[in-house]
VOBA-1610 file (N, C-alpha, C; in pm, whole numbers, padded with zeros to 5 digits, always signed):
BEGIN
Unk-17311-01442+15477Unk-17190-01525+15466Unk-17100-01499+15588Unk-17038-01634+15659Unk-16969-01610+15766Unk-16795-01534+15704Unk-16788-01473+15848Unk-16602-01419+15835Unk-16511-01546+15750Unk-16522-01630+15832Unk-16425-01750+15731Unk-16468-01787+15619Unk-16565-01756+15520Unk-16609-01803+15402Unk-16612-01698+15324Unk-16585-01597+15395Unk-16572-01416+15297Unk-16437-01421+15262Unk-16368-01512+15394Unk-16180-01479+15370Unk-16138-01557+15297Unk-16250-01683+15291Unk-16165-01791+15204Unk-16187-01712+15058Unk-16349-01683+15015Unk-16358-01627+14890Unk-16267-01513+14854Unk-16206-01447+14941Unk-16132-01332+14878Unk-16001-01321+14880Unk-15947-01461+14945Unk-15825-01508+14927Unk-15789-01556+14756Unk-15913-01606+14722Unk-15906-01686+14652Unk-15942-01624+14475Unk-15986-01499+14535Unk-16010-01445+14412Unk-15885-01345+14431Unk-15803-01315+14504Unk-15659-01253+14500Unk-15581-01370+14412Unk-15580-01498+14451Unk-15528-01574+14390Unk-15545-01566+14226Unk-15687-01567+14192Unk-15700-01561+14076Unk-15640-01444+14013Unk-15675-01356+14052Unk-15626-01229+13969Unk-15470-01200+13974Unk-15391-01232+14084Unk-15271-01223+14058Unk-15142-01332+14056Unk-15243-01436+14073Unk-15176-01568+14065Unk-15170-01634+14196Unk-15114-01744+14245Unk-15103-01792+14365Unk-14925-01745+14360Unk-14938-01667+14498Unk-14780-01639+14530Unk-14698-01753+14609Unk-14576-01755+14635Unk-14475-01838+14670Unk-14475-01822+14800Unk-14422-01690+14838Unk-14413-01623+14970Unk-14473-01488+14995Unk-14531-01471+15152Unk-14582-01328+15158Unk-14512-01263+15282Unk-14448-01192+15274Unk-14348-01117+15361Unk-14409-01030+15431Unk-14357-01010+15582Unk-14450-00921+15657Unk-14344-00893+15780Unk-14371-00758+15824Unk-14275-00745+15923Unk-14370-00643+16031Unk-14422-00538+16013Unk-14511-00428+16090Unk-14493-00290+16046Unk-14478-00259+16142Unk-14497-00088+16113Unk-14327-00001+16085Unk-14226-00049+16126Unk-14104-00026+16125Unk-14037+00013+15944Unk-14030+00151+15920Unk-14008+00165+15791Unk-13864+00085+15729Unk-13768+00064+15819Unk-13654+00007+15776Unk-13648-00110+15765Unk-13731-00188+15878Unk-13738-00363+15867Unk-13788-00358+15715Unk-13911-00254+15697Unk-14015-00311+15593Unk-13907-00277+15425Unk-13841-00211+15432Unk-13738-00172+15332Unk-13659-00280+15308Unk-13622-00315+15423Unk-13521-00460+15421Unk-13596-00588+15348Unk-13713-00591+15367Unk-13814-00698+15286Unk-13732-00692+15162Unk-13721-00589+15117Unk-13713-00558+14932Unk-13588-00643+14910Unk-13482-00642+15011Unk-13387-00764+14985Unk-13412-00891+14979Unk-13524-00937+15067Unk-13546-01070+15064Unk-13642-01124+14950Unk-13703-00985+14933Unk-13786-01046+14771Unk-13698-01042+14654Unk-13638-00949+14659Unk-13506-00973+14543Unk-13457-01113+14527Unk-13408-01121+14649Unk-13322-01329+14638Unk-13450-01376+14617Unk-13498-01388+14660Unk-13649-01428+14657Unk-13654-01471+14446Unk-13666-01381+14416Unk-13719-01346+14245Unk-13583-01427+14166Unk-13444-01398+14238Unk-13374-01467+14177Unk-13379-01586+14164Unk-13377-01687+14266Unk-13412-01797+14265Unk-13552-01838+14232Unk-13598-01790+14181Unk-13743-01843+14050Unk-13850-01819+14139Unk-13867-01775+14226Unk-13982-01666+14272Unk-14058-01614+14242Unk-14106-01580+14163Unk-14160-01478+14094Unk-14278-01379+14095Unk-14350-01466+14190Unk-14496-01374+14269Unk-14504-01389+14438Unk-14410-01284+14470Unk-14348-01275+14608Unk-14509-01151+14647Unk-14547-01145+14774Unk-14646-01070+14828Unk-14569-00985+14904Unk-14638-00846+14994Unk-14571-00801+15104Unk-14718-00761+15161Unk-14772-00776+15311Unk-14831-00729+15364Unk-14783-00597+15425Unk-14778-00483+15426Unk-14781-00385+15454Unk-14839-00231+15444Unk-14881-00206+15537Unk-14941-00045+15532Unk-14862+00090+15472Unk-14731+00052+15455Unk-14641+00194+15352Unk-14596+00133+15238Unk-14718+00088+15135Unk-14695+00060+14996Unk-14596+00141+14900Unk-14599+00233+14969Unk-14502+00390+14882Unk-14370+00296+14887Unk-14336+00239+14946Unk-14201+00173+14988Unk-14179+00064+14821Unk-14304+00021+14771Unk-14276-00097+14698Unk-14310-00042+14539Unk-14304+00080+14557Unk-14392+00118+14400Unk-14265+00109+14308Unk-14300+00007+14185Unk-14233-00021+14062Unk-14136-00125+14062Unk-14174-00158+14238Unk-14066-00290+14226Unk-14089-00401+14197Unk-14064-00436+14108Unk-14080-00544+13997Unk-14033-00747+14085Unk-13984-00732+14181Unk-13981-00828+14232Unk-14060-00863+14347Unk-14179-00743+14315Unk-14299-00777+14446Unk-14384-00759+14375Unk-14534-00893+14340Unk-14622-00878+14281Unk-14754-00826+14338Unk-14755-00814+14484Unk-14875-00674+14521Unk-14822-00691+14643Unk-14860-00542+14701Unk-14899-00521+14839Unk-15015-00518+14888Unk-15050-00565+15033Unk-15141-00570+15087Unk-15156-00485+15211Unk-15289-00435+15215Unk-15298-00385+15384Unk-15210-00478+15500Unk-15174-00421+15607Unk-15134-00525+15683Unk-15213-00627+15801Unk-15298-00569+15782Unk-15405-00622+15847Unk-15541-00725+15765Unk-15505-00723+15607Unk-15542-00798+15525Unk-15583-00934+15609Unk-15709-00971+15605Unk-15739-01126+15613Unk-15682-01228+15513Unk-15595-01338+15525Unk-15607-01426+15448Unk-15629-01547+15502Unk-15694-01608+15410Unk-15749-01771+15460Unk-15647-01901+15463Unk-15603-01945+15610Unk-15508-02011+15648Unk-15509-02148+15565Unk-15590-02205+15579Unk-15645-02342+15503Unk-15632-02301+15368Unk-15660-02163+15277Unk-15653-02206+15126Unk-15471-02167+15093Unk-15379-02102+15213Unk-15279-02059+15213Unk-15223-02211+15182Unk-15252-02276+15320Unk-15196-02423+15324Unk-15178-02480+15225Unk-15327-02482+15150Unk-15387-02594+15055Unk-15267-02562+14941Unk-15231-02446+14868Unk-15178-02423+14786Unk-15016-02397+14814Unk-15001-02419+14924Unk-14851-02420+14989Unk-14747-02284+14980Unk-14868-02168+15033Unk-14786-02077+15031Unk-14740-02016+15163Unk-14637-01982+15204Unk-14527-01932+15254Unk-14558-01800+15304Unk-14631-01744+15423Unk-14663-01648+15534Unk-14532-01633+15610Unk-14429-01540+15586Unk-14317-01545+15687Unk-14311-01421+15732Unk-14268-01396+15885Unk-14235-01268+15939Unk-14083-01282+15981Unk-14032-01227+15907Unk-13849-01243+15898Unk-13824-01134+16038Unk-13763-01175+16141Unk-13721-01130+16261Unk-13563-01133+16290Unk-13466-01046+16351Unk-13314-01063+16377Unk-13321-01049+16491Unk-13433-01009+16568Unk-13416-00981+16724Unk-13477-00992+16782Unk-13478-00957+16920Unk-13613-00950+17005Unk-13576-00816+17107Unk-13654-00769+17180Unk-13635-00663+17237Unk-13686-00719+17381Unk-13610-00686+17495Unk-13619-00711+17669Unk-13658-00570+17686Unk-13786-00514+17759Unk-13796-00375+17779Unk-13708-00418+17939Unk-13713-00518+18001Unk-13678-00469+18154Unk-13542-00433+18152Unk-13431-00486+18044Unk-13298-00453+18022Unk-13262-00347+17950Unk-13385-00319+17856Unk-13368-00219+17718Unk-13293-00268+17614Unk-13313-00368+17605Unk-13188-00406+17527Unk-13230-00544+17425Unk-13150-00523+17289Unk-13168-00636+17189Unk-13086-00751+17219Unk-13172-00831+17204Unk-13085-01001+17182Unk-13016-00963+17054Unk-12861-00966+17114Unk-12822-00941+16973Unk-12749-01039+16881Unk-12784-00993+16752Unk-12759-01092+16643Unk-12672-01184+16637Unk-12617-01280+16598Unk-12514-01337+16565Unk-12417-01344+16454Unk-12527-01272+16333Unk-12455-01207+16233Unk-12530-01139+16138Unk-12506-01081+16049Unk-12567-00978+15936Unk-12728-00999+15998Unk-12770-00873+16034Unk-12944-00882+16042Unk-12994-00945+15914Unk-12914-00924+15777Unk-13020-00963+15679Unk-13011-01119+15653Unk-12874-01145+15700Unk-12867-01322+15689Unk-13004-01370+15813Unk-13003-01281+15912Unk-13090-01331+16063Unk-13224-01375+15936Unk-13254-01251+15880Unk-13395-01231+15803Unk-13406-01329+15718Unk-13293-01384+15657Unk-13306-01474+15522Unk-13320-01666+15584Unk-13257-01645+15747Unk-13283-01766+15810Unk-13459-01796+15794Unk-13542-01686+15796Unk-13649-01718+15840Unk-13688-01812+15686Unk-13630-01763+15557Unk-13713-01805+15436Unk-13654-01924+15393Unk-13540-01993+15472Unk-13431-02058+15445Unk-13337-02054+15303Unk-13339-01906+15310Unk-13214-01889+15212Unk-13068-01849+15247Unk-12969-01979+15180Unk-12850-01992+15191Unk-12774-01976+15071Unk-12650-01943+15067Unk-12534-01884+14990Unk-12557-01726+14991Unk-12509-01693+14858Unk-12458-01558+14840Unk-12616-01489+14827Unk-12604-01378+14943Unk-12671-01277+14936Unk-12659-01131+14947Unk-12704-01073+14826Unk-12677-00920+14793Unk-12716-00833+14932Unk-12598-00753+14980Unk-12659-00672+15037Unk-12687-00529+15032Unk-12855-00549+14959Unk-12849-00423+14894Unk-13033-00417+14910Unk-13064-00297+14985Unk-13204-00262+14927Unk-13274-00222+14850Unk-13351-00207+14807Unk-13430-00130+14652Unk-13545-00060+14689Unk-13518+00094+14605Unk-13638+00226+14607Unk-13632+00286+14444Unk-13761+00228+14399Unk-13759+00294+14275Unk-13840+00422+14257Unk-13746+00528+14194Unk-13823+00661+14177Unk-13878+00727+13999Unk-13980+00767+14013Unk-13986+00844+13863Unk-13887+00923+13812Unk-13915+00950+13711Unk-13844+01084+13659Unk-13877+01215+13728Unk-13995+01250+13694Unk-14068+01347+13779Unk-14018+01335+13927Unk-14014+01268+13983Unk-13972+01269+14126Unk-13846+01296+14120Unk-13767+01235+14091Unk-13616+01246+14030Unk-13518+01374+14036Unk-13608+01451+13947Unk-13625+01595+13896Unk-13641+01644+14042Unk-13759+01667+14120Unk-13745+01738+14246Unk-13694+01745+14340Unk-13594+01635+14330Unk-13522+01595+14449Unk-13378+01656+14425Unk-13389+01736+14298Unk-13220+01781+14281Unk-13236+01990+14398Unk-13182+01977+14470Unk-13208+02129+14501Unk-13046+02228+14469Unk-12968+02173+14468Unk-12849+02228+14472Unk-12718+02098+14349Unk-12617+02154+14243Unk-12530+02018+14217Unk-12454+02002+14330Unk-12431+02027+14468Unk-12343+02008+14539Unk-12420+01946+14699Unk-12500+01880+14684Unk-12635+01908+14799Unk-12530+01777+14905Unk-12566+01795+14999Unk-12537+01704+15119Unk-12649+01702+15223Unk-12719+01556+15246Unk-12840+01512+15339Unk-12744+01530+15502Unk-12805+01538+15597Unk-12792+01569+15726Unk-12866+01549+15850Unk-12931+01416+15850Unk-13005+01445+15977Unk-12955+01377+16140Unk-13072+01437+16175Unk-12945+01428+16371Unk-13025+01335+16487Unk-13103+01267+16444Unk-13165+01224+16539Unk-13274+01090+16546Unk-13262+01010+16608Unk-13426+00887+16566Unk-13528+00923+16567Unk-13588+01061+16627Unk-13724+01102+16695Unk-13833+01042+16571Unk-13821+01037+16483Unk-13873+00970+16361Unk-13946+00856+16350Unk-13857+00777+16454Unk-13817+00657+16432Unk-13981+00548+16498Unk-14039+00444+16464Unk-14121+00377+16577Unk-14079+00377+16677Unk-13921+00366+16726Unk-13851+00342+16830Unk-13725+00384+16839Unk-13785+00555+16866Unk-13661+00628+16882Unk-13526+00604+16977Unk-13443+00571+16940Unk-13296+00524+17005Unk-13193+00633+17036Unk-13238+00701+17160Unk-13064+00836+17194Unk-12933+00711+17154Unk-12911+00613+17188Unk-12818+00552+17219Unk-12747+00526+17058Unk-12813+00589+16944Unk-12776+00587+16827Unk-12736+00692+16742Unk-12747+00803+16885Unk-12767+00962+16802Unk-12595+01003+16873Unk-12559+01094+16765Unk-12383+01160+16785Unk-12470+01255+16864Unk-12351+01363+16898Unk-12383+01498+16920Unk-12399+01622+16828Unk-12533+01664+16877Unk-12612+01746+16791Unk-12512+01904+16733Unk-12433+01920+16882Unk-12341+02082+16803Unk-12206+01993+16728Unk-12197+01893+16709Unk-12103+01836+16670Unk-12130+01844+16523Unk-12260+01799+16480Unk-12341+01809+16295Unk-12311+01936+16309Unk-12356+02025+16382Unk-12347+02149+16360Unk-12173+02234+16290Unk-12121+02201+16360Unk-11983+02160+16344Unk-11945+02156+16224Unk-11937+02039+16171Unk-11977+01955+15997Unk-12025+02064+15878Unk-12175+02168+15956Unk-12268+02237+15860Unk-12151+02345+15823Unk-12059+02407+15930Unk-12020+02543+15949Unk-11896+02553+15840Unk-11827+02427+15874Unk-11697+02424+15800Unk-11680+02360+15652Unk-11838+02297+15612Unk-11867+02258+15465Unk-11986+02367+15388Unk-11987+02413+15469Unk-12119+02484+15424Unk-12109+02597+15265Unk-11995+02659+15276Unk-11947+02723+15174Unk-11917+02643+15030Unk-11943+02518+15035Unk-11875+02454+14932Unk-11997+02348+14896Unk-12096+02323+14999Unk-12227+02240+15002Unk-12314+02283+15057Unk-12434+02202+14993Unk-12586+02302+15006Unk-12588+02194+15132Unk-12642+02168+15250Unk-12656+02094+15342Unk-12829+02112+15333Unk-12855+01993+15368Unk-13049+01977+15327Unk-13056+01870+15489Unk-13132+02001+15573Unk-13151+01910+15704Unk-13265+01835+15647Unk-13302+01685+15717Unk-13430+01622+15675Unk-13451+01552+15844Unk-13561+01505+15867Unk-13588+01448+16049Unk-13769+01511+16015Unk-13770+01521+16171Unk-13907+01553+16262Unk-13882+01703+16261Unk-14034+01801+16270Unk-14000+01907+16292Unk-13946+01911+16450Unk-13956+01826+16539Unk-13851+01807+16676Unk-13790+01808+16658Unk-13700+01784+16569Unk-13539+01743+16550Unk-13486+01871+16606Unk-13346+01900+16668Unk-13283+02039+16653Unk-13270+02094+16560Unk-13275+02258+16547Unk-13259+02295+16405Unk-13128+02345+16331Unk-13054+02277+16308Unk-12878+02328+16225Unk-12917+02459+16174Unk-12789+02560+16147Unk-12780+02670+16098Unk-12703+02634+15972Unk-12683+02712+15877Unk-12612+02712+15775Unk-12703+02558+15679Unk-12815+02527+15674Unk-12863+02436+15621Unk-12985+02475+15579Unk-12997+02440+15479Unk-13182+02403+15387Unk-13260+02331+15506Unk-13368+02351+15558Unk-13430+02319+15653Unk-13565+02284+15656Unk-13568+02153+15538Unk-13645+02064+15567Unk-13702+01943+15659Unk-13684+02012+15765Unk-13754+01892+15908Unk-13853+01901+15895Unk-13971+01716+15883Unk-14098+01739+15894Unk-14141+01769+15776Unk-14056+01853+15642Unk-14154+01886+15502Unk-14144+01804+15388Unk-14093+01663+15447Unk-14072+01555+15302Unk-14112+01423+15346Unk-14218+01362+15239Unk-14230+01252+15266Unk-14122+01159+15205Unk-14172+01089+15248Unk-14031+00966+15234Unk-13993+00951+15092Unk-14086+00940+14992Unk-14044+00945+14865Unk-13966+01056+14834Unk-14023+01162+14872Unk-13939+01279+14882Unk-13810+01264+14893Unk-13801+01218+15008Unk-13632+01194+15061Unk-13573+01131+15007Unk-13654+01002+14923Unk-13527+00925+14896Unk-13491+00986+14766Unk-13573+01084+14723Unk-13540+01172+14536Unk-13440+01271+14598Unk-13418+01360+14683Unk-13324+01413+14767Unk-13166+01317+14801Unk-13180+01193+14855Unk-13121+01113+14873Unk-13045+01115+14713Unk-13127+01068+14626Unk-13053+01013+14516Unk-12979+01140+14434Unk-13044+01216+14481Unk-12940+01341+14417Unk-12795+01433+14510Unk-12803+01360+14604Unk-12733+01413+14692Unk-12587+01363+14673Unk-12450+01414+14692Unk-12314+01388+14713Unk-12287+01249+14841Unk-12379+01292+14927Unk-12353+01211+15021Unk-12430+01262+15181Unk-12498+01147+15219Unk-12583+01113+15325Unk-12507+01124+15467Unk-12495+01213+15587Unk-12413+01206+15709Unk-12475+01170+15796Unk-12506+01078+15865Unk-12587+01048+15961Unk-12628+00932+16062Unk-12704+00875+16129Unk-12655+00753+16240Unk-12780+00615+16181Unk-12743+00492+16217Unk-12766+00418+16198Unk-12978+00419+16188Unk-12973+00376+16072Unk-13176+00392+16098Unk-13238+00346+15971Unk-13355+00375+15966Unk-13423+00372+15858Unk-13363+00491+15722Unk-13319+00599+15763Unk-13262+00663+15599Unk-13112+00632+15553Unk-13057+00543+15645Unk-12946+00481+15616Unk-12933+00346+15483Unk-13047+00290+15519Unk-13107+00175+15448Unk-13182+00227+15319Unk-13243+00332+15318Unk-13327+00424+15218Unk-13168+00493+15134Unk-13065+00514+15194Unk-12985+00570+15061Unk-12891+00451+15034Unk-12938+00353+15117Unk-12838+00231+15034Unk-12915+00178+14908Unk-13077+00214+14904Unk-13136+00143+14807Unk-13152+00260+14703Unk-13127+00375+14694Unk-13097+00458+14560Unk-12974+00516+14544Unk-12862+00434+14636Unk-12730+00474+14586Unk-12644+00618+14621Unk-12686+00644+14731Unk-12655+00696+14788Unk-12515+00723+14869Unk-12426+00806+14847Unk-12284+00724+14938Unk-12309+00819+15076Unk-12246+00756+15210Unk-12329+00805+15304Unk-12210+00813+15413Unk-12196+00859+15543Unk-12115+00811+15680Unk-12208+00806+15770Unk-12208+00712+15793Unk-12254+00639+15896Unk-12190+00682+16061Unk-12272+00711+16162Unk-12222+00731+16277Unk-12262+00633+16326Unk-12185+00521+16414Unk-12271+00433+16478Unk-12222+00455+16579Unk-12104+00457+16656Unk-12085+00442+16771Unk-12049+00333+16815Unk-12098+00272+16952Unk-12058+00135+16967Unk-12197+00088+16995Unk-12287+00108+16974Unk-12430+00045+16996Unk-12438-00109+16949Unk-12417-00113+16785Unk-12417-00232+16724Unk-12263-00193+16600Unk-12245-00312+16579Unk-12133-00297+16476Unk-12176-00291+16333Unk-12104-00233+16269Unk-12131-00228+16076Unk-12208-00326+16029Unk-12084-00444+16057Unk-12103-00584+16001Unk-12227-00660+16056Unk-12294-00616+16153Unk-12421-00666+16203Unk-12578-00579+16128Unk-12474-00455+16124Unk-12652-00419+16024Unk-12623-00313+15944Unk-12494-00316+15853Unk-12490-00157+15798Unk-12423-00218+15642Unk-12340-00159+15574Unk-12309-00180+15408Unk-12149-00124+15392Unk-12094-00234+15324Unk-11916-00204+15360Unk-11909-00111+15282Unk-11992-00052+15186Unk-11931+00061+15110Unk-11963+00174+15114Unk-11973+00207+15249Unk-11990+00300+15326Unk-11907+00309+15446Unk-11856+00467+15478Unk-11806+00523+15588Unk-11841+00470+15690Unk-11837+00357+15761Unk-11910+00342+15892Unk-11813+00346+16007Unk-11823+00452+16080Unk-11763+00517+16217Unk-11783+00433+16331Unk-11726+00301+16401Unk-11757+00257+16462Unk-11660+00270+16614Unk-11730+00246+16753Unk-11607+00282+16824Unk-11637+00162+16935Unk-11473+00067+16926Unk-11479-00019+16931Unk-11429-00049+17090Unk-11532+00005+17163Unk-11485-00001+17300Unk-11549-00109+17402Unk-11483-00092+17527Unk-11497-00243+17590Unk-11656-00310+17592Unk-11778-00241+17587Unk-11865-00256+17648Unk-11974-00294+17509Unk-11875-00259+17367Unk-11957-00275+17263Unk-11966-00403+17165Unk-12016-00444+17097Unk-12189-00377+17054Unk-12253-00439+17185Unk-12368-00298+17241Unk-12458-00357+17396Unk-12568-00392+17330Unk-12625-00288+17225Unk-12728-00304+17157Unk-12878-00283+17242Unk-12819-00198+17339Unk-12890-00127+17426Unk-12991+00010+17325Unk-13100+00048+17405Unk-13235+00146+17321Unk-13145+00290+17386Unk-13213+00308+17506Unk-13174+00453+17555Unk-13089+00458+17696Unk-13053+00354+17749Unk-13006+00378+17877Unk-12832+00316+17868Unk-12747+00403+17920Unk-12583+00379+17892Unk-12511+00402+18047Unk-12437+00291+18083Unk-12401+00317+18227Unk-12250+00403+18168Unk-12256+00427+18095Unk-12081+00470+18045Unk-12086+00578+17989Unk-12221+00665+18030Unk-12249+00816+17971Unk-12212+00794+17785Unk-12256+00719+17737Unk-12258+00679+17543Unk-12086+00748+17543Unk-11980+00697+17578Unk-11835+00750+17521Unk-11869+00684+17418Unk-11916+00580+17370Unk-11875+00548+17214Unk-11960+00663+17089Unk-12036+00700+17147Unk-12054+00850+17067Unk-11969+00979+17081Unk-11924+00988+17183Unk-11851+01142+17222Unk-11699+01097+17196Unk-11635+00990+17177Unk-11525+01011+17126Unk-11502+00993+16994Unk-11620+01020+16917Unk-11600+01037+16798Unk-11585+01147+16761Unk-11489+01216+16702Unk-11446+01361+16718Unk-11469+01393+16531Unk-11527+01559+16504Unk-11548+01614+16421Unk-11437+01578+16299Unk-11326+01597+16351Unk-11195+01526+16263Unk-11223+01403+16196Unk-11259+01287+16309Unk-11313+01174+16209Unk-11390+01174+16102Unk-11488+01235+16167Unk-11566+01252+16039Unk-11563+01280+15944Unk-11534+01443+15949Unk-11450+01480+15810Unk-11388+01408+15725Unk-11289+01354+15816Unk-11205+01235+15712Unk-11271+01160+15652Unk-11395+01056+15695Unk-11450+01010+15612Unk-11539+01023+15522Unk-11631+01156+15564Unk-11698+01266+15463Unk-11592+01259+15331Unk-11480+01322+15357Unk-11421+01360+15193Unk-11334+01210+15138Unk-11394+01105+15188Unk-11333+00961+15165Unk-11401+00952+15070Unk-11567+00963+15108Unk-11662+00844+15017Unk-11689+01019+14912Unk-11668+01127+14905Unk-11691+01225+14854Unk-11546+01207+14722Unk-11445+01204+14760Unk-11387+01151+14656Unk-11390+01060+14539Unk-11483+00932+14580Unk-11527+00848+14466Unk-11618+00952+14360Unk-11696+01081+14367Unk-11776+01108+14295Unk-11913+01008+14269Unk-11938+01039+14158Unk-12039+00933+14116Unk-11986+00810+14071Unk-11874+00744+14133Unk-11861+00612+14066Unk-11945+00486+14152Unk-12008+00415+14093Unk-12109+00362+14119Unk-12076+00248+14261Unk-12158+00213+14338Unk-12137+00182+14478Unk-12173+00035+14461Unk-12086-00048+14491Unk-12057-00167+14476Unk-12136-00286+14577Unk-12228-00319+14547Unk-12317-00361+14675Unk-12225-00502+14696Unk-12137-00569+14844Unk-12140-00627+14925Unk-12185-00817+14890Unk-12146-00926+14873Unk-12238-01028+14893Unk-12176-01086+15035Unk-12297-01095+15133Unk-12297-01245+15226Unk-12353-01325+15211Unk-12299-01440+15286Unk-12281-01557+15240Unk-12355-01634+15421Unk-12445-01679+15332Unk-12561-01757+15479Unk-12525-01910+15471Unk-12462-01993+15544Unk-12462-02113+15599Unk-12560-02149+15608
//
C-alpha cells in the first residue's frame, strides 16, 4: 500500500475512533506557544467545539484537559483531501515572526493571544487564561515548605534562550537573602542556570509537571517573561513578572500579576540578545521595586486570581 493510501486509511480510522474534529492546533517545539494552545481550545470548546485536536510532541502539557480530544505526534501524517473532504480546520496560530539579521520580532499589534485567535477567526471576549491540570498525587509532591516561593533566573531553558529577558542574577540573589528567613525559596531552571544561595536547589531536577505541582503550591512565582510564567498562570499561581522593556505586559503577560515594566525610550524593541543601550530597561529595575511588588500580590493570600477578558475585533 502506497504512503498516501496508508495516510488516508489512518486518518480515517482516527476519525472513527475519536470522531471527526473541528480544529487541529499546532504550533512546534516551543513549550509556551504550545501551552498557549490550551487557550485557544478552551474558546474553542466554548463556542460548541467540542473535538478540538493538538499536534504536539509534549502531550504532558494536555493531560486531563477536557477541552482537547487527543494529542498527536507532531509529525503525525494526516490526509489533506480526507481533512478537506470533512472540513476540518489544520491551523498554526502565529503572533510573530523572527528577522535573525536584526534579531528581532515583528512585533505584535496587540495581545499575542488575540494575534493567535486571528488565526482561528475568533472574535469578542477572550479569557486570558491558560490551563494545566494536575493529580492529587502530584499535587501532594509539589508542596515542599507552607511558605515556599518559585525563583528562577534565566531562559537557558528556553528553545530560544533570550539575555534580553533576563534581570540581574546578584540582584535574585538579593530577593533570596532578605526573604529567606520567612520563605522556603525553590530555585527551578537548567542545571546552567547560576546557583542562588539561601534556596532549595532544584535546577535541572523537575520535570515540568513537576513544576507546575511546585508552582501550584507555591505563595508566589518571581521571575522574567517565558514559558513558566504562562505555566503558573494556568495553575494559579500569583507571580512578578520582570520584563523590562523588551515587550510590554499588555502584549504577552496577565493583569493580575506584578508585571515590572520599564517604560523607556527605545521600548518594547522586542529584540532576542543584542541591546545598543547596554539592557537599562533591566538594570534600572532596582531590588526595592521588586520587593514592593513581591509583598503586593503576597498580600492577596490565596484569594483566587481573577483571569482578565480581551476583546478581539
Amino acid at each position: 500500500m502506497s504512503i498516501v493510501l496508508k495516510t488516508i486509511a489512518s486518518t480515517l480510522k482516527k476519525f472513527y475512533r475519536y470522531g471527526i474534529p473541528s480544529h487541529i492546533l499546532s504550533f512546534g517545539d516551543s513549550l509556551g506557544d504550545n501551552l498557549l494552545l490550551t487557550t485557544l481550545a478552551h474558546e474553542l470548546n466554548t463556542r460548541g467545539h467540542k473535538n478540538v485536536w493538538i499536534k504536539c510532541d509534549h502531550g504532558f502539557l494536555f493531560e486531563n484537559n477536557t477541552d482537547i480530544k487527543l494529542v498527536l505526534p507532531y509529525k503525525t501524517l494526516l490526509s489533506t483531501p480526507v481533512l478537506k473532504l470533512f472540513n476540518v480546520k489544520i491551523v498554526f496560530p502565529r503572533y510573530t515572526t523572527y528577522h535573525e539579521e536584526t534579531d528581532r520580532d515583528i512585533i505584535p499589534e496587540k495581545h499575542i493571544i488575540l494575534k493567535m485567535a486571528d488565526s482561528l477567526n475568533l472574535k469578542g471576549g477572550i479569557t486570558n487564561k491558560s490551563y494545566f491540570f494536575l493529580s492529587e498525587a502530584e499535587l501532594k509532591n509539589g508542596a515542599y515548605n507552607d511558605k515556599q516561593i518559585v525563583i528562577t533566573t534565566s531562559t537557558s531553558g528556553a528553545l530560544k534562550p533570550m539575555k534580553n529577558k533576563e534581570w540581574l542574577t546578584e540582584r535574585y540573589q538579593q530577593i533570596a537573602d532578605k526573604f529567606c528567613n520567612e520563605y522556603q525559596f525553590i530555585q527551578l531552571g537548567t542545571k546552567n542556570d547560576h546557583p542562588l544561595n539561601n534556596v532549595a536547589d532544584l535546577r535541572g531536577k523537575t520535570t515540568v509537571r513537576e513544576t507546575a505541582a511546585i508552582l501550584k503550591n507555591s505563595a508566589l512565582l518571581l521571575t522574567h517573561v517565558g514559558f513558566i510564567m504562562h505555566l503558573a498562570r494556568a495553575v494559579d499561581c500569583r507571580s512578578v513578572i520582570i520584563y523590562g522593556g523588551r515587550e510590554r505586559p499588555d502584549q504577552s503577560g496577565y493583569a493580575c500579576f506584578e508585571n515590572i515594566y520599564s517604560a523607556v525610550e527605545c521600548s518594547p524593541c522586542w529584540l532576542h540578545n543584542t541591546c545598543p543601550y547596554d539592557k537599562k530597561c533591566m538594570t534600572m529595575i532596582s531590588t526595592d521595586m521588586v520587593e514592593t511588588a513581591m509583598l503586593k500580590q503576597l498580600s492577596f493570600g490565596s484569594e483566587f486570581l481573577v483571569a482578565e477578558t480581551l476583546y478581539n475585533n
